[in-house]
C-alpha positions as CSV (number, residue, x, y, z in Angstrom):
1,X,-88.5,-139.1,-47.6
2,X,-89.5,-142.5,-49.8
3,X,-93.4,-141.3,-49.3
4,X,-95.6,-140.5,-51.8
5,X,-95.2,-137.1,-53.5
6,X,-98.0,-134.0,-53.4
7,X,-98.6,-132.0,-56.3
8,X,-100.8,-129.1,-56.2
9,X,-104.1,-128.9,-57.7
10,X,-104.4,-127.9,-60.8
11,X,-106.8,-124.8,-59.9
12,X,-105.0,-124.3,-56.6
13,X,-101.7,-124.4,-54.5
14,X,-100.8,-127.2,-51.2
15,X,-99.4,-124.1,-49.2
16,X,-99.8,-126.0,-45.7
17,X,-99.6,-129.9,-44.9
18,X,-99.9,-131.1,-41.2
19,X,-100.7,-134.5,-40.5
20,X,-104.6,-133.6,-39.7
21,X,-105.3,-130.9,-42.3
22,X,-104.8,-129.5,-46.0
23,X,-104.9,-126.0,-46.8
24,X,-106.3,-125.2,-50.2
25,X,-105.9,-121.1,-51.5
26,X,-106.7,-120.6,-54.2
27,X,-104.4,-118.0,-56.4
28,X,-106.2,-114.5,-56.4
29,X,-103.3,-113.3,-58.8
30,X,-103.6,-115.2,-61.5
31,X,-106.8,-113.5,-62.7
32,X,-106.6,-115.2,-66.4
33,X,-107.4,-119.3,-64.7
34,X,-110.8,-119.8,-65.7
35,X,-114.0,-120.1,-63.2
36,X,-114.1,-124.0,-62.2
37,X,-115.8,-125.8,-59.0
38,X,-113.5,-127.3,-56.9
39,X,-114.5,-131.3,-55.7
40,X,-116.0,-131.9,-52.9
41,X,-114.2,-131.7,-49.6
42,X,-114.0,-135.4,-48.8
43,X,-112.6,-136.2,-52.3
44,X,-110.0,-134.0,-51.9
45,X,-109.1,-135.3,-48.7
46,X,-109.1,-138.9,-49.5
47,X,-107.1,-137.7,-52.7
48,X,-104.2,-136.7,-50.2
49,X,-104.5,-139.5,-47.8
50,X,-106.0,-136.6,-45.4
51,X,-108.9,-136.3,-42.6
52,X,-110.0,-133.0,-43.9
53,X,-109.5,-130.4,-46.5
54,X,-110.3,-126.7,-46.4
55,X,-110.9,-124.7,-49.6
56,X,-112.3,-120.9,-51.2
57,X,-114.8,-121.7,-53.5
58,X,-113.4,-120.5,-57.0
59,X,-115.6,-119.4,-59.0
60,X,-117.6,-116.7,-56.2
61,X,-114.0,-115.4,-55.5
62,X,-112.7,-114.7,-59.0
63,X,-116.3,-113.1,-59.9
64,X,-115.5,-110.6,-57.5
65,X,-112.1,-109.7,-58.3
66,X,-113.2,-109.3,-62.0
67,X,-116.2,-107.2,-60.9
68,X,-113.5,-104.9,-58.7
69,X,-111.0,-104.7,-61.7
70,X,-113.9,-104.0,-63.8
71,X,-115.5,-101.2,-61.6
72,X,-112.0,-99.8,-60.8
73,X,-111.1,-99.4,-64.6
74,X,-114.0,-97.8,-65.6
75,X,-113.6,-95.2,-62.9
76,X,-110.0,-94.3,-63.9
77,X,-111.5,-94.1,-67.2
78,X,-114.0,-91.9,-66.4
79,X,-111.9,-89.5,-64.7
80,X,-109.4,-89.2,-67.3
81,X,-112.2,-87.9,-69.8
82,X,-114.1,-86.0,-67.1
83,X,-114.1,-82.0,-68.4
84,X,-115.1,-79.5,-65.4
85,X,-115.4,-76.7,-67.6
86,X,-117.9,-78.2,-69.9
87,X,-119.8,-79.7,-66.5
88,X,-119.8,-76.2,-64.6
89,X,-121.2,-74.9,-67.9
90,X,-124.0,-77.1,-67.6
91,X,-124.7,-76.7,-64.4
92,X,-124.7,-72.7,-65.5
93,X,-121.9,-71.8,-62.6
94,X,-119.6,-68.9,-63.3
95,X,-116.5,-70.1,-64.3
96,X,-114.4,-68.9,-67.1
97,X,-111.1,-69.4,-68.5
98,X,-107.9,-67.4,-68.2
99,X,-104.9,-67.7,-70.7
100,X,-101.5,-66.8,-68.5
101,X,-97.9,-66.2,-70.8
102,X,-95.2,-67.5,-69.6
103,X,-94.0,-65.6,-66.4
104,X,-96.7,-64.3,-65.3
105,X,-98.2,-64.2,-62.0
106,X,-102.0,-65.9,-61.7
107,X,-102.0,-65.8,-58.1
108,X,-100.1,-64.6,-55.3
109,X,-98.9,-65.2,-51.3
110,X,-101.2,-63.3,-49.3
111,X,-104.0,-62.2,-51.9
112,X,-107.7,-63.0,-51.3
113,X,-108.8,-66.3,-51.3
114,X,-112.0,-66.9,-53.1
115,X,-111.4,-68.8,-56.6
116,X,-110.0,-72.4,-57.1
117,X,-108.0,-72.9,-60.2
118,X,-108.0,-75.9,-62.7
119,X,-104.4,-76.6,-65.4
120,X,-106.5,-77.3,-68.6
121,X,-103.2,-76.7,-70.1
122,X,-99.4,-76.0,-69.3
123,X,-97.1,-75.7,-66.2
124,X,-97.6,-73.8,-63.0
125,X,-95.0,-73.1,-60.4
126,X,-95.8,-72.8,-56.7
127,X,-93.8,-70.8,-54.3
128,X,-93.5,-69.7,-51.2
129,X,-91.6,-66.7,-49.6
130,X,-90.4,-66.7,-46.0
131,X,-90.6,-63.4,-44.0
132,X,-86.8,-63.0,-44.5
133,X,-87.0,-63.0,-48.1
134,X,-85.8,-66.5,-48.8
135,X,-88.1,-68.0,-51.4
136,X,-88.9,-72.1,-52.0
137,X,-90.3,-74.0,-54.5
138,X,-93.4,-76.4,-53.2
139,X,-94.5,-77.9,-56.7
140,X,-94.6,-77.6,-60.2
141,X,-98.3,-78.6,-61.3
142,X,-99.4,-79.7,-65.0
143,X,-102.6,-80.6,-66.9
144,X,-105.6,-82.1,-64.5
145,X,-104.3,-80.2,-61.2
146,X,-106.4,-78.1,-59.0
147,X,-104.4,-75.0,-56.8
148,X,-105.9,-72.8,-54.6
149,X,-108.4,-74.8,-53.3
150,X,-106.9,-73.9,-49.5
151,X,-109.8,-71.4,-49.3
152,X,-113.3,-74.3,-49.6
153,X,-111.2,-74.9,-45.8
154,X,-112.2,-71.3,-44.7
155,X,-108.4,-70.2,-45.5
156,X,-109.2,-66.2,-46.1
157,X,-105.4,-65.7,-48.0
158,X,-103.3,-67.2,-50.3
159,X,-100.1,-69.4,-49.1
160,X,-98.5,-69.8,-52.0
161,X,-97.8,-67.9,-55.2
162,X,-98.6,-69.4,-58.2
163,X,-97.0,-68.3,-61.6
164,X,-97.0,-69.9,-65.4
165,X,-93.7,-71.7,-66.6
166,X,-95.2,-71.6,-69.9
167,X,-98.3,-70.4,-71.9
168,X,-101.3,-71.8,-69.8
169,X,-105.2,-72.2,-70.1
170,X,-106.5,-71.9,-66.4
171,X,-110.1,-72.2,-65.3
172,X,-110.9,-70.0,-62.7
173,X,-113.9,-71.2,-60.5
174,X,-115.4,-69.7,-57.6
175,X,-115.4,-70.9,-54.4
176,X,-119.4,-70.7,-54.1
177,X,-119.7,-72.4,-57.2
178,X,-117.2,-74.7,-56.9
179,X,-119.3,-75.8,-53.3
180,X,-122.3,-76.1,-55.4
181,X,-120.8,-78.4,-57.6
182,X,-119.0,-80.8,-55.3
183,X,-122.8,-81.1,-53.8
184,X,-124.7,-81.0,-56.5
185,X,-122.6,-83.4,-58.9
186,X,-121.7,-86.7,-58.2
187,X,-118.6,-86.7,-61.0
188,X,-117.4,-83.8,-60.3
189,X,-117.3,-84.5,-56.8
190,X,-115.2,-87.7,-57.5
191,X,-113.0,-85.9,-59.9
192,X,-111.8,-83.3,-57.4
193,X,-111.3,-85.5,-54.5
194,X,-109.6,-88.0,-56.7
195,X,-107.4,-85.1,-58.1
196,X,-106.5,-84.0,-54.5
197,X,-105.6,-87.2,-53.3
198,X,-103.1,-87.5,-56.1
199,X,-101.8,-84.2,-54.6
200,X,-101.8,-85.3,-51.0
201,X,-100.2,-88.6,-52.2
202,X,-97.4,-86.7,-53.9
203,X,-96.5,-84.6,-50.9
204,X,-95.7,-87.2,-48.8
205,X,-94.1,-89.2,-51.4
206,X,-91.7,-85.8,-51.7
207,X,-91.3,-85.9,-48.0
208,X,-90.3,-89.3,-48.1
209,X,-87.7,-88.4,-50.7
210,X,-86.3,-85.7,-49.0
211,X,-85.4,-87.5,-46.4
212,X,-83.8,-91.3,-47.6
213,X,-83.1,-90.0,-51.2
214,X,-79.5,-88.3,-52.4
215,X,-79.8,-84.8,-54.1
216,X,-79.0,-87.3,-57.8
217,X,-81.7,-89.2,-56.7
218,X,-84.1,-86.6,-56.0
219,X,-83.7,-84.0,-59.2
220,X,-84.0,-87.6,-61.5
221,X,-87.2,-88.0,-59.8
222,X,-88.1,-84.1,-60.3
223,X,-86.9,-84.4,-63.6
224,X,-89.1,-87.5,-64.3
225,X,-92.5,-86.0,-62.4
226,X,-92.3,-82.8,-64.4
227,X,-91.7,-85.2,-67.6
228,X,-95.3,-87.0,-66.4
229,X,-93.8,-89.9,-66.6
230,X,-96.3,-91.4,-64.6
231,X,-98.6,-90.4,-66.7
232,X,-97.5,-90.8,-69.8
233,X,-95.5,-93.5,-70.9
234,X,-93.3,-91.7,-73.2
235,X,-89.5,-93.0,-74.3
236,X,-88.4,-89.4,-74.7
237,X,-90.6,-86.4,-73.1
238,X,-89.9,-82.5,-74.1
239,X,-90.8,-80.8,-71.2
240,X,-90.2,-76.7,-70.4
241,X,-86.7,-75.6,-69.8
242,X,-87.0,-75.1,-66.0
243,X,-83.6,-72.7,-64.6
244,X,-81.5,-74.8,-62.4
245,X,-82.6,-72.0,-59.8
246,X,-86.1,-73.7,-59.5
247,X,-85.2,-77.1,-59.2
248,X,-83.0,-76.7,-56.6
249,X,-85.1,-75.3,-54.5
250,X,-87.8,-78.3,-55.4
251,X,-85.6,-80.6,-54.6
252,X,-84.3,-78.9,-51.5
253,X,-80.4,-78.4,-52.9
254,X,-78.4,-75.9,-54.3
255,X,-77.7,-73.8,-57.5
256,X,-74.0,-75.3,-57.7
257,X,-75.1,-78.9,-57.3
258,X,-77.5,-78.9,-59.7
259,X,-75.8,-77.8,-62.4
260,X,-73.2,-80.7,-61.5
261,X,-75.4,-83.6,-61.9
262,X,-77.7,-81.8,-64.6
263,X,-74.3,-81.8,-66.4
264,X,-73.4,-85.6,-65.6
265,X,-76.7,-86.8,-66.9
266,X,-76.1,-84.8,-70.0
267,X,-73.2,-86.6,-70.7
268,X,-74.5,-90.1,-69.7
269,X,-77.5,-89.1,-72.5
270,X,-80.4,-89.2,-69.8
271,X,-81.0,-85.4,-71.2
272,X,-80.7,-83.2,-73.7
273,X,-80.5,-79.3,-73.8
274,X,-81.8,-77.0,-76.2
275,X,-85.0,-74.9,-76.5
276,X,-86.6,-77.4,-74.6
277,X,-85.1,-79.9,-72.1
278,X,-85.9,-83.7,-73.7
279,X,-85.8,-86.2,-70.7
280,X,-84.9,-89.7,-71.5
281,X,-87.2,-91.7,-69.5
282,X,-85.9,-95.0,-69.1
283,X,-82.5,-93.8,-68.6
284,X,-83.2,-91.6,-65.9
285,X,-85.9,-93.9,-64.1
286,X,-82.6,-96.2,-63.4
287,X,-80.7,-93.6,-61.2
């Protein structure tokens, strides 16, 4: 207890004394500590009255995790400005944009399969309708999402019907074209598998939800992805007035229970009604 006290190096942190050894890690997370050598082995271990000292070499490990960040960040970029339309058109494949009103149908359960469809703007809802005529709601999809692509797995009909919440801008891309492409171009190869992963990812995150979440939680979380709010890092977001119809069966609930807590978070303020519904982002994101 009256023994002499460690403090950690100053480029490091003492996470392990034994009588016979001294564990030196460095700290990965704190990416803003400058690139120093560490002292030699022995003088670290005399320093601390030790036999031996073990150590990661600083500088070759923080080179790489700034080369990671660096390479990560400029992919994300990438893929944010990344336009298929003006890279099909260079590639001369026949694509060509289709402007849906809102309501109407762009594609539906049980049609041929033979075009993969890009949001370049507005909001698409996905059903799907059981052979006894009960009808769900998969997803509602927004700017940047691909639909349809079930038929590059061979998939000869439709599953799902797909129809415009509001006034979207759709490319239309065939399915022999759209193979050419994810061959032939490197970007656009890592644009739609990065776009489908984000889908995939969301799925399960929904399945997830369904199970361990309450039907409050849930349609704040429904409410929140239709707001991209992990998109876009907006106080307040106006998004399309969805009918409490749809987002029940998104969030697996009913009509009458939706209305309930869409009227409780009106009056804690996490909403507004109007035209449009405004979602209050950091309100809701605490529910």
């Amino acid at each position: 207890m009256g023994g002499r006290r460690h403090r950690p190096y100053r480029h490091g942190q003492l996470v392990d004394r034994l009588p016979q050894r001294l564990v030196l890690r460095q700290l990965a997370h704190q990416k803003s500590l400058p690139s120093v050598e560490v002292p030699n082995v022995s003088t670290i271990a005399h320093k601390f009255q030790t036999t031996c000292a073990i150590h990661l070499p600083v500088k070759t490990h923080f080179t790489n995790i700034n080369r990671r960040l660096l390479k990560t960040a400029m992919t994300r970029r990438r893929q944010r400005s990344f336009q298929p339309a003006a890279f099909l058109a260079k590639m001369s494949a026949k694509s060509f944009i289709a402007l849906f009103r809102e309501g109407q149908t762009i594609c539906w359960q049980g049609g041929a399969g033979k075009e993969v469809f890009y949001i370049e703007k507005g909001h698409v809802k996905l059903t799907v309708n059981s052979k006894r005529g009960k009808q769900t709601v998969l997803a509602i999809m927004h700017r940047g999402n691909y639909f349809g692509a079930e038929c590059m797995t061979g998939q000869a009909l439709r599953t799902a019907t797909a129809t415009a919440l509001t006034r979207c801008t759709i490319l239309v891309i065939a399915k022999k074209e759209i193979t050419r492409a994810l061959h032939n171009g490197h970007e656009f190869s890592d644009h739609f598998i990065g776009c489908l992963l984000g889908r995939n990812i969301r799925i399960e995150e929904d399945l997830i939800d369904q199970h361990l979440s309450s039907c409050e939680e849930r349609l704040a979380r429904a409410l929140l992805l239709v707001a991209r709010y992990d998109k876009i890092r907006k106080p307040i977001a106006v998004i399309p007035k969805i009918t409490q119809g749809t987002l029940g069966g998104l969030i697996g609930s009913t009509r009458s229970r939706v209305c309930y807590f869409m009227n409780k978070f009106k009056k804690l303020g996490y909403i507004e009604y109007g035209e449009r519904l405004r979602v209050h982002n950091s309100s809701l994101s605490g529910v």
